[in-house]
C-alpha positions in Angstrom: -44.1 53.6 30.3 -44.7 52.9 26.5 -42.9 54.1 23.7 -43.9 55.8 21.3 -44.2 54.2 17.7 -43.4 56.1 14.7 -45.4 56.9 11.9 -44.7 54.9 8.4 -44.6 57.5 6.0 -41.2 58.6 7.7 -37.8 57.0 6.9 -35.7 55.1 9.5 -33.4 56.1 11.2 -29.7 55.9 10.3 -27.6 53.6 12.1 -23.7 53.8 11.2 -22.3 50.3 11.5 -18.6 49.9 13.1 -17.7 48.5 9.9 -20.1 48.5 6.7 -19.8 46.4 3.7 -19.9 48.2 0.5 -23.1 48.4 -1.8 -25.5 46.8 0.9 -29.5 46.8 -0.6 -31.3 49.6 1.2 -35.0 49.5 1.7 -36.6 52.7 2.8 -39.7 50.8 3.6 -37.8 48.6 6.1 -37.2 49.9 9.6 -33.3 49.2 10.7 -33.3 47.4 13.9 -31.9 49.3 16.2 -35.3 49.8 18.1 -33.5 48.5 21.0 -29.9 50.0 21.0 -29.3 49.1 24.5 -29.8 45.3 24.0 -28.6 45.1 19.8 -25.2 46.9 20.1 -23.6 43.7 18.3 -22.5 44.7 15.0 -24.1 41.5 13.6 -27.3 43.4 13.6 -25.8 45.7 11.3 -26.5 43.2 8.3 -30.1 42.7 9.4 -33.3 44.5 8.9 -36.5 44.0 10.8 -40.1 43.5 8.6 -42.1 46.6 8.2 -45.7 44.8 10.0 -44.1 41.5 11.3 -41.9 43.2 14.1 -40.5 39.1 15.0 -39.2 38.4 11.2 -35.6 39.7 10.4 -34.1 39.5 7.5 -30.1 40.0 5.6 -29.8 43.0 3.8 -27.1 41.4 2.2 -28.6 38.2 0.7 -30.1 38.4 -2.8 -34.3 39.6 -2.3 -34.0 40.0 1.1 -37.3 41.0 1.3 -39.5 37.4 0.7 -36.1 35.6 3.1 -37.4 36.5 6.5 -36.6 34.7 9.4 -38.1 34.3 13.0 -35.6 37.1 15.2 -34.4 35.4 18.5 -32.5 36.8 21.3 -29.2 35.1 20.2 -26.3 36.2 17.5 -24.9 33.4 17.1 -27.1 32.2 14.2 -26.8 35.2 12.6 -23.0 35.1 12.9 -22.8 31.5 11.5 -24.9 32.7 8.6 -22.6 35.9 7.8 -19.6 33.7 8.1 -20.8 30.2 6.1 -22.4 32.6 3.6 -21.1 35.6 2.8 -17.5 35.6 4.7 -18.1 37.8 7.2 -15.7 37.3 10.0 -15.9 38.5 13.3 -13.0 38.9 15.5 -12.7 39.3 19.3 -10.2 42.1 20.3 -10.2 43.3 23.8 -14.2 44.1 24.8 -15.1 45.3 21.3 -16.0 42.8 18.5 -14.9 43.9 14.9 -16.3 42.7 12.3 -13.5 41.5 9.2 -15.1 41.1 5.9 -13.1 38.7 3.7 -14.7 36.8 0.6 -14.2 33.7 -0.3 -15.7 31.6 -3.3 -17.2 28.1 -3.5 -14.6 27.1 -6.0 -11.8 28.1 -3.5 -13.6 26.9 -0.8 -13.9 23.3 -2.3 -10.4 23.6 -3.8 -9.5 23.6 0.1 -11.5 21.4 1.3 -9.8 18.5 -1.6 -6.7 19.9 -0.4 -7.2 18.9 3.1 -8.8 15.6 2.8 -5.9 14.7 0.1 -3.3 15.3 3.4 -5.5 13.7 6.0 -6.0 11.0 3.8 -2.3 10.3 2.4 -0.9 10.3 5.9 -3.3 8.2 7.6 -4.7 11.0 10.0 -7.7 11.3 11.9 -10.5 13.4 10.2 -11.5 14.6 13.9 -8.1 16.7 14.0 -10.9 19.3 12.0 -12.7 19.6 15.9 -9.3 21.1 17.2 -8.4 24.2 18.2 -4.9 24.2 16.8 -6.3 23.2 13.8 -8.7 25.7 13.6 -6.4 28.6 14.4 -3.4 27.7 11.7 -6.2 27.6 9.1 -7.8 30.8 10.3 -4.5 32.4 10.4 -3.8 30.9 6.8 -6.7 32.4 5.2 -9.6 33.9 7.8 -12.5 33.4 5.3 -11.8 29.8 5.2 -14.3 28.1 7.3 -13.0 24.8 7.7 -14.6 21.0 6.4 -16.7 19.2 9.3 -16.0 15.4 9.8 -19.0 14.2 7.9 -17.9 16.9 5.2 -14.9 14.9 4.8 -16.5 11.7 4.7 -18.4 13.0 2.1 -15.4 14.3 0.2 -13.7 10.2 0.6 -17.1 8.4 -0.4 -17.4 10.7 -3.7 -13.6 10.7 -4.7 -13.2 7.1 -3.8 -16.0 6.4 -6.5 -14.6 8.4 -8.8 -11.3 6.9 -8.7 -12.6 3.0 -8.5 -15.3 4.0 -11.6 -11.9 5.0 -13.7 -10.0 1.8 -12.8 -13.1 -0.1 -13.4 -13.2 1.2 -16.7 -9.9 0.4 -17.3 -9.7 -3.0 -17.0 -12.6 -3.9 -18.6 -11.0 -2.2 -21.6 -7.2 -2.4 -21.1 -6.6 -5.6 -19.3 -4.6 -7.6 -20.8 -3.8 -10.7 -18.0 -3.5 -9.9 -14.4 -3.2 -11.9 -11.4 -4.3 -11.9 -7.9 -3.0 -11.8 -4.3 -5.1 -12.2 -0.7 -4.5 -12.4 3.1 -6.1 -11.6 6.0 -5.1 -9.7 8.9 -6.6 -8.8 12.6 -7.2 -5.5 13.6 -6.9 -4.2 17.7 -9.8 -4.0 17.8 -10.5 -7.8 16.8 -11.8 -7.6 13.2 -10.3 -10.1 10.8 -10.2 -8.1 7.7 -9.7 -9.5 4.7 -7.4 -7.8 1.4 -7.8 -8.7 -2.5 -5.5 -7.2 -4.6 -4.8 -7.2 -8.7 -1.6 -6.9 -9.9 -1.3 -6.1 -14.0 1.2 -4.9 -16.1 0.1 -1.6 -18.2 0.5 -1.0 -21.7 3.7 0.9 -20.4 5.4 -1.7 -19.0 5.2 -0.7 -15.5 3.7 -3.1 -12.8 0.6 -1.8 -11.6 -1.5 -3.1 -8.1 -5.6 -1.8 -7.6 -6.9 -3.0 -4.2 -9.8 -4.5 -4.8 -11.6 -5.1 -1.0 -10.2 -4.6 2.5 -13.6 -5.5 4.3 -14.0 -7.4 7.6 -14.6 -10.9 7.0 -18.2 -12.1 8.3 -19.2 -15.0 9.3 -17.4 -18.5 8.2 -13.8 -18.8 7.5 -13.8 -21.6 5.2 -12.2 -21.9 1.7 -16.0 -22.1 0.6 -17.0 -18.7 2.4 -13.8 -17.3 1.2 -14.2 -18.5 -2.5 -17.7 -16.8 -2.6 -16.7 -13.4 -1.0 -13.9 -13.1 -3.7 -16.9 -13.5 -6.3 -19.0 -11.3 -4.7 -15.8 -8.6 -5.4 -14.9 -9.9 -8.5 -18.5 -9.5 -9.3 -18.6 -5.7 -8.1 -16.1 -4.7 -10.2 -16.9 -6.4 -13.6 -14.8 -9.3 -13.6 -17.5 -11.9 -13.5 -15.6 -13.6 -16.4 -12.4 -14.3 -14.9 -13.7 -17.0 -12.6 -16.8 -18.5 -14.4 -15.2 -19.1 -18.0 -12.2 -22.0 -18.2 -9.1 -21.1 -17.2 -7.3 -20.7 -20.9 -10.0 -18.4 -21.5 -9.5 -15.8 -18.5 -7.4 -13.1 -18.6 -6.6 -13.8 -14.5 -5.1 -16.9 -14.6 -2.8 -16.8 -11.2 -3.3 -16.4 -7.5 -0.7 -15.9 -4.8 -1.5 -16.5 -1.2 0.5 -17.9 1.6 0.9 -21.9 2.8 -2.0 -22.2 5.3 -4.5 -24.4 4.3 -7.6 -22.3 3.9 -6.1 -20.4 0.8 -4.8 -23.1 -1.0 -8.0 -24.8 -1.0 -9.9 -21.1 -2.1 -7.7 -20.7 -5.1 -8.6 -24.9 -6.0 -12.7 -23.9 -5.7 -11.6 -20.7 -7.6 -10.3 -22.5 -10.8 -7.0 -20.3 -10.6 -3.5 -21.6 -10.5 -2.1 -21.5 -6.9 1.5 -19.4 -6.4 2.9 -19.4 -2.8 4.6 -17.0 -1.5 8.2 -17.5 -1.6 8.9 -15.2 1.5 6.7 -16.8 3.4 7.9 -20.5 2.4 11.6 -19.2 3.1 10.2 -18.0 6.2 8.9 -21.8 7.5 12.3 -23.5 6.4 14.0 -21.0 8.4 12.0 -21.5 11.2 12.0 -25.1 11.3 15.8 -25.1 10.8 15.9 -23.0 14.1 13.9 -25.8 16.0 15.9 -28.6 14.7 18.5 -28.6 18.0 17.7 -28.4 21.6 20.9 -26.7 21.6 19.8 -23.4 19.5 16.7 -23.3 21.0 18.7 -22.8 24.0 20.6 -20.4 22.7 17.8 -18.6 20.7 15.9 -18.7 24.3 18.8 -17.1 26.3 19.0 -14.1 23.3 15.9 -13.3 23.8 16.1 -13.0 27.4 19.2 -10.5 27.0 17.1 -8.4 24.6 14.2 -8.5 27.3 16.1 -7.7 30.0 17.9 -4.5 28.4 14.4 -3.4 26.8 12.5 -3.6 30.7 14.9 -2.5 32.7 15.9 1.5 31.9 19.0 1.4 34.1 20.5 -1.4 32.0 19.8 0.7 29.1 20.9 3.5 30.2 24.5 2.1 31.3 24.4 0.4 27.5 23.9 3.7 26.0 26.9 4.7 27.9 29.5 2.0 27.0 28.4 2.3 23.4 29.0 6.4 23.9 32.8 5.3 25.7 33.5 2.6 23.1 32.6 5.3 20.2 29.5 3.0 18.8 26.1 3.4 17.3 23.4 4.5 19.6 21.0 1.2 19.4 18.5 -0.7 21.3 18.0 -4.4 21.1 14.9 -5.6 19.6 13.2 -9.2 20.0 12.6 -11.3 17.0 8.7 -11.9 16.3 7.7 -15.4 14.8 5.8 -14.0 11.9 7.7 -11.2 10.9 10.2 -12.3 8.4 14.1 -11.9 9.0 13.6 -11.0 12.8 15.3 -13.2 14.4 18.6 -12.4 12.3 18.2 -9.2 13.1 17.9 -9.7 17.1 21.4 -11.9 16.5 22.9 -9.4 14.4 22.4 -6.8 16.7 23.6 -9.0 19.9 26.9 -9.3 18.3 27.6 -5.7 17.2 27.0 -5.1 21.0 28.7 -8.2 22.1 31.2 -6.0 24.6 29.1 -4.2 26.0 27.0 -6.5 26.7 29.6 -9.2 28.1 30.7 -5.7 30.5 27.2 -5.7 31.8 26.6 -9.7 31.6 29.9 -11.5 32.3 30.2 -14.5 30.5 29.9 -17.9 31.7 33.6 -19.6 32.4 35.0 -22.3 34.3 35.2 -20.1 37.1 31.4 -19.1 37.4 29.7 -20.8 40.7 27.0 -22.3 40.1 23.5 -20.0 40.9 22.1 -20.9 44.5 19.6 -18.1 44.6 16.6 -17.3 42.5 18.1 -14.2 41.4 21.0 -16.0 40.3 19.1 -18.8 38.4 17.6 -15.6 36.3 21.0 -14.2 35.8 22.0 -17.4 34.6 19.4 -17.2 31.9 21.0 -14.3 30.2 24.6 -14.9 30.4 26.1 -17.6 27.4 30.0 -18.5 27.0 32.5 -17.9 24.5 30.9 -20.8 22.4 27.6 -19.8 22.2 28.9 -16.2 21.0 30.6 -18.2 18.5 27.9 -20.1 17.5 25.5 -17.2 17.4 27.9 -15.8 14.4 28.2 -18.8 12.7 24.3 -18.8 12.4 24.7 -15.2 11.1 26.5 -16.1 8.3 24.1 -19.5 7.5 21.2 -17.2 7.4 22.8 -14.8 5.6 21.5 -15.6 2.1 18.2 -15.8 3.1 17.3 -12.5 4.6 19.1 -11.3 1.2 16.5 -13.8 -1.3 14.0 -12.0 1.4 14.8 -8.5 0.6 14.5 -9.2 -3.3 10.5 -10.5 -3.0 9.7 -7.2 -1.1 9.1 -5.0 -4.4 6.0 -4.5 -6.0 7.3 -2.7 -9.3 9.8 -6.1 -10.6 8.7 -9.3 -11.7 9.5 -11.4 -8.9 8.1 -14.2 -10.0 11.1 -14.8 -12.6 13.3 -15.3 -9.9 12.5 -17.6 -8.0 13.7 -20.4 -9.9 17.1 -18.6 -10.0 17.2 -17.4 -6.0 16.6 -21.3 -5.2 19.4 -22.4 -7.4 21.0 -19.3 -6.1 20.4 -20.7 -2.5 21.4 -24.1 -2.7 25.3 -22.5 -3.9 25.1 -20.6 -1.1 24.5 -23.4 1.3 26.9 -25.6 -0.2 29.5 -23.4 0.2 28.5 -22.4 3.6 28.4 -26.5 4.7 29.8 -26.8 9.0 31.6 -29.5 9.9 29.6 -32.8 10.3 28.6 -34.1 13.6 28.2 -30.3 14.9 25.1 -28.1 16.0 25.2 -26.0 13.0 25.5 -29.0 11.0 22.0 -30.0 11.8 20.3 -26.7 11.4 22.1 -26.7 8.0 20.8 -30.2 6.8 17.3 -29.0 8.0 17.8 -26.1 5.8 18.2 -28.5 2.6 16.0 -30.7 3.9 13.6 -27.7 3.3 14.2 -27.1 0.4 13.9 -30.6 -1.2 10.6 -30.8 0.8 8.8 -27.7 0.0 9.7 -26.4 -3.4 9.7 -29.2 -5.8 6.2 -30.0 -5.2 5.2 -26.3 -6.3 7.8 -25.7 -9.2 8.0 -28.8 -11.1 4.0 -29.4 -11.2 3.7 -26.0 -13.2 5.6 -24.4 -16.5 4.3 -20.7 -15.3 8.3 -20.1 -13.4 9.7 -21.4 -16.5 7.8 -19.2 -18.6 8.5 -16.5 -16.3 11.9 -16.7 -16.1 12.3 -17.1 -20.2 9.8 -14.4 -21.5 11.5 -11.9 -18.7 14.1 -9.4 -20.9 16.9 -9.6 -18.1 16.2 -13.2 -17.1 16.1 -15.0 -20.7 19.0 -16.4 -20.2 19.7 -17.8 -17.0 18.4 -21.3 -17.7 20.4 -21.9 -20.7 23.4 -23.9 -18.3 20.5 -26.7 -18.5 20.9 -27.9 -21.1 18.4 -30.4 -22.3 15.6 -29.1 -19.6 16.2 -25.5 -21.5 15.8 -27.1 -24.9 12.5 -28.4 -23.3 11.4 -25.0 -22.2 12.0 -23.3 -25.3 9.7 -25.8 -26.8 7.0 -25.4 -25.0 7.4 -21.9 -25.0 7.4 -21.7 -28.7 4.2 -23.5 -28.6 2.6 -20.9 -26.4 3.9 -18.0 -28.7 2.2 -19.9 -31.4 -1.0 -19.8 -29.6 -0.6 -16.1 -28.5 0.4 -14.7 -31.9 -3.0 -16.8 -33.6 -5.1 -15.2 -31.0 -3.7 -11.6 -31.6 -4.1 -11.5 -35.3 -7.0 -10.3 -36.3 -9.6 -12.3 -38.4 -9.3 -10.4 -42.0 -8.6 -10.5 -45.6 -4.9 -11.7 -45.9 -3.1 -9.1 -47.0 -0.7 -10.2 -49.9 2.5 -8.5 -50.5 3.4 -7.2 -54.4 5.7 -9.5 -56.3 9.4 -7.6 -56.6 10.4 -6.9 -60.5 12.5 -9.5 -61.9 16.4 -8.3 -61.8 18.2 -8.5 -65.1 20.8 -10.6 -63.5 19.8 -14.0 -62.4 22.7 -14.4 -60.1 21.1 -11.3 -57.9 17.0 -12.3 -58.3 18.6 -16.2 -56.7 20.4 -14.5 -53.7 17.4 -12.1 -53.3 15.2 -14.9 -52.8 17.3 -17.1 -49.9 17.6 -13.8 -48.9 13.7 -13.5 -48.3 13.3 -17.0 -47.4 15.8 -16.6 -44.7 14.1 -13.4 -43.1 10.5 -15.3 -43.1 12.5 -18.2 -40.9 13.3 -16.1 -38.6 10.2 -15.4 -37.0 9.7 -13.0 -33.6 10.4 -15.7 -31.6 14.1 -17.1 -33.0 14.9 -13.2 -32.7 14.4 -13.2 -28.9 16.0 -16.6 -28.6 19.1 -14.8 -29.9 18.6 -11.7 -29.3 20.8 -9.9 -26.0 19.6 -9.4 -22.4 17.9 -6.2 -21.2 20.1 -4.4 -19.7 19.9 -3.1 -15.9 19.6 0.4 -16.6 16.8 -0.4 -19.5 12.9 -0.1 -18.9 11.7 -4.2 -20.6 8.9 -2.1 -22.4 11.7 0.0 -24.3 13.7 -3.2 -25.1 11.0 -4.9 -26.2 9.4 -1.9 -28.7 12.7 -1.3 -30.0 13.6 -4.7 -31.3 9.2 -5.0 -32.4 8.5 -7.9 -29.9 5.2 -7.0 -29.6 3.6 -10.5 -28.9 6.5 -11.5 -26.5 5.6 -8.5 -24.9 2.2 -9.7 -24.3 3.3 -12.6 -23.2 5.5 -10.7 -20.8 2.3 -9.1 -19.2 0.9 -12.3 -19.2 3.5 -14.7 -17.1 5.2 -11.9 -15.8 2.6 -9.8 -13.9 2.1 -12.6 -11.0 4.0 -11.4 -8.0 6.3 -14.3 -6.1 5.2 -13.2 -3.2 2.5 -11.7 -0.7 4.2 -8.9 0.3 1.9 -5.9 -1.1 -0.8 -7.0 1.3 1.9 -7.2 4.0 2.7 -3.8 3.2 -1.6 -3.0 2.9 -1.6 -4.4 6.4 1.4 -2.2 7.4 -0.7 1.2 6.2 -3.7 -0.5 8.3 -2.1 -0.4 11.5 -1.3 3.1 11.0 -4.8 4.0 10.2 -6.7 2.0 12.7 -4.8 2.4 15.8 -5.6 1.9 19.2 -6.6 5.6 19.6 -8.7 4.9 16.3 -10.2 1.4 17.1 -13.8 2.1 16.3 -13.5 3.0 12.9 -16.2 1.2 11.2 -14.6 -1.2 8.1 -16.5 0.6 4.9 -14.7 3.8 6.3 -11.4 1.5 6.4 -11.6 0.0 3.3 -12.3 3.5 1.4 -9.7 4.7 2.5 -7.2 2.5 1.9 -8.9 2.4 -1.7 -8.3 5.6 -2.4 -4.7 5.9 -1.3 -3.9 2.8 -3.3 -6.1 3.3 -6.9 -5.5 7.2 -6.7 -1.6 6.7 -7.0 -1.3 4.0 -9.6 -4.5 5.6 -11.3 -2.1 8.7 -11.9 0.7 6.8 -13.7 -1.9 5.1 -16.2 
């Protein structure tokens, strides 16, 4: 049976909507759909009109000339929905069998405004972008604001690419202006997922005084791992971010004069086909002597061996926890689990030995120690119980290796900053070290006595080769505010120092004045007394002696609780500031990538472990230049 059309001079018919929005367009030549009632009872259609001819063109009575937006009509809402909700912030909401439609506005501005906000707390703490897709997620932010439709992954890639270029164009613009001498700092690092990344970081001190670090790259390296390959990628970076200069003029002519890596081969040889001085990281070399000093007796390796087999077999085995746990709870200890020491992470194995003595009765209740009185193991289980039981004199021996290692976890500690200059104090931590071991020296003939000669052996091997081919720790240590004076019990090599060091503040202050008109002071009137115009003029003569630099020489020490930027504007040192920023801004050791490769493992995870390395290496960018960008 057909239905009957109706004629076009008459108006539609009226259709009230479950909830209207206020001043919709009305078109009296437009027909409302509701043609079909029994099929359209969604209240989406409510916000839609059909085309006066066209009968398969719909249109949104809400949109600005809805007349010339028409739209092909098909069976499904959901379309229309999105477009309601994405456009103008109509909400729909299911409760019980009825859908009511929520009307709440919300502007770009806002919108966008959110979207920052979320991406700045994904970003910062090393989420996933795909926590967006969840229906948690979904539901808090709904329940925050309901017009709020929330940013899409790719939205939020989007967001990183555009802010991380925003953030690297304002450091770039920066250093090509504001640079005053920087220095750089590499090391590589494998991923789970097998790529060797590569990190290249610059480390300057601002105008302020404060130490400053902008990653440069954290790509994957491709192809070759040679010093040649590895020379040529750092150009390639350098190159991206205008600093062609500091690697094709000479050396006295660059503003980046120093690079700190570790001791493998590869990097040494890079920083040689780079033209920059080489610094090695003092961690790291404290880090070798250690462990060499730890191989140096068959008897500490034993030892070392069986300590790691205790920590094993209480880490493995949850009922041997479990009764730990319980001893420490009756002997009224700290809860804490024992760890094994890893070869490349420094101060671990101290920490596995400190942590075996605090627990040493507990773990001599669970693990009798070995007496006189022990039979010898017959069994195979007994050979492995063997393996983590050790006698009174091993315990002994363990603490006595506590208190040789001591000092070094300590000169550790003090490399691990980024905001100091580090590199002043290595000079005095060595001198620093060698008291230490002197007064800590065992009893010759002994075990510890050999890891304790390896220890100086160490340090007569590997730090005199480094320090006494280069003035730059000299330099550091004088032109450092706090550290001025340290080297003055030298005596003659001091004298020496300051010598050279006046030269290069010679140097520094002809190169900062600029190339003008001298400007001639006025000639003071003649005093009536010739007994005051004679002392007035030693006076004056004795004031232009004592330059900037013979005012610093004599001058007092920084204090602790003083900022060096303060202390040095304050007494007008403003080219031994400079060359404070210059000799000063070189870190002693590697440990801001360490702590770059720290952030990485949080960020590419096993869960994570096909994130693609541009996406890695934005945003570690943009955590890293956002944060020090802010303080500029």
């Amino acid at each position: 049976m057909s239905r009957k059309t109706e004629p076009s001079n008459q108006t539609a018919p009226t259709f009230t909507p479950i909830s209207s929005p206020t001043n919709l367009p009305t078109n009296n030549d437009c027909v409302i759909v509701d043609a079909r009632p029994l099929k359209r009872k969604s209240p989406v259609w409510t916000y839609f009109v059909q085309h006066p001819t066209d009968t398969t063109k719909i249109a949104c009575t809400i949109c600005a000339n809805h007349e010339t937006k028409w739209r092909s009509m098909r069976s499904s809402t959901h379309t229309l929905a999105v477009h309601l909700e994405r456009v103008h912030g109509i909400v729909f909401h299911q409760n019980g069998s009825q859908k009511k439609p929520k009307l709440i506005s919300i502007s770009n501005e806002e919108k966008n405004h959110f979207d920052l906000l979320l991406f700045r707390w994904l970003t910062t703490r090393n989420l996933s972008y795909s926590m967006v897709n969840s229906r948690e997620m979904k539901d808090m932010m709904g329940a925050l604001h309901p017009g709020y439709s929330m940013a899409s992954v790719e939205t939020l890639k989007s967001i990183l690419e555009q802010q991380t270029k925003i953030v690297n164009a304002k450091v770039r613009t920066y250093l090509q202006t504001n640079l005053v001498a920087g220095s750089l700092s590499a090391d590589g690092w494998t991923a789970v997922n097998g790529d060797a990344y590569f990190g290249l970081l610059l480390h300057f001190i601002d105008d302020g005084g404060v130490h400053q670090t902008v990653l440069l790259s954290a790509l994957p390296k491709t192809g070759s791992q040679t010093a040649i390959a590895l020379a040529t990628r750092i150009r390639e970076i350098l190159d991206l971010w205008g600093l062609t200069s500091e690697y094709s003029n000479p050396l006295t002519k660059r503003k980046i004069k120093w690079f700190t890596s570790d001791t493998t081969n590869v990097m040494p040889a890079t920083v040689r086909d780079l033209g920059f001085e080489w610094i090695p990281c003092f961690a790291h070399v404290l880090n070798l002597i250690v462990q060499d000093a730890l191989k140096s007796s068959p008897v500490i390796r034993d030892i070392l061996m069986r300590c790691r087999k205790i920590c094993t077999y209480f880490k493995k085995s949850s009922l041997m926890q479990q009764r730990l746990v319980a001893i420490q709870i009756e002997l009224d200890m700290r809860n804490e689990k024992l760890n094994v020491d890893v070869k490349t992470r420094w101060n671990s194995t101290l920490d596995m030995l400190e942590k075996l003595i605090r627990n040493k009765i507990p773990i001599i209740h669970l693990l009798p120690l070995i007496t006189f009185d022990t039979p010898l193991p017959t069994t195979r289980e007994d050979k492995k119980k063997r393996k983590r039981q050790m006698t009174v004199g091993e315990w002994g021996l363990v603490e006595s290796m506590i208190a040789l290692l001591q000092p070094f976890r300590d000169g550790t500690k003090a490399f691990e900053t980024e905001k100091l200059p580090t590199l002043s104090i290595v000079i005095p931590y060595i001198k620093w070290l060698k008291k230490e071991l002197v007064k800590t020296k065992p009893q010759e003939g002994t075990v510890l006595y050999t890891m304790w000669s390896k220890l100086g052996e160490g340090f007569d091997i590997r730090f005199p080769p480094i320090i006494n081919n280069s003035d730059h720790y000299c330099f550091a240590v004088f032109f450092n505010p706090r550290s001025k004076d340290i080297l003055k019990s030298d005596g003659r090599e001091y004298l020496g120092i300051v010598q050279a060091a006046r030269a290069r503040y010679g140097e520094k202050k002809t190169l900062s004045q600029p190339m003008s008109q001298p400007i001639t002071t006025p000639t003071p009137p003649l005093p009536t007394n010739s007994t005051s115009f004679l002392d007035q003029i030693l006076s004056q003569r004795q004031q232009e002696k004592q330059d900037e630099f013979d005012l610093y020489c004599v001058a007092s020490p920084c204090p602790s609780h003083v900022k060096p930027a303060t202390w040095f504007f304050e007494h007008k040192f403003l080219t031994i500031f400079q060359l404070y920023q210059e000799y000063c801004c070189a870190p002693g050791s590697s440990s801001s990538v360490e702590r770059l490769w720290s952030v990485s493992g949080h960020l590419l995870d096993r869960k994570r472990s096909r994130l693609t390395g541009p996406l890695v290496d934005m945003r570690l960018q943009w955590k890293k230049n956002s944060i020090i960008f802010s303080e500029f």
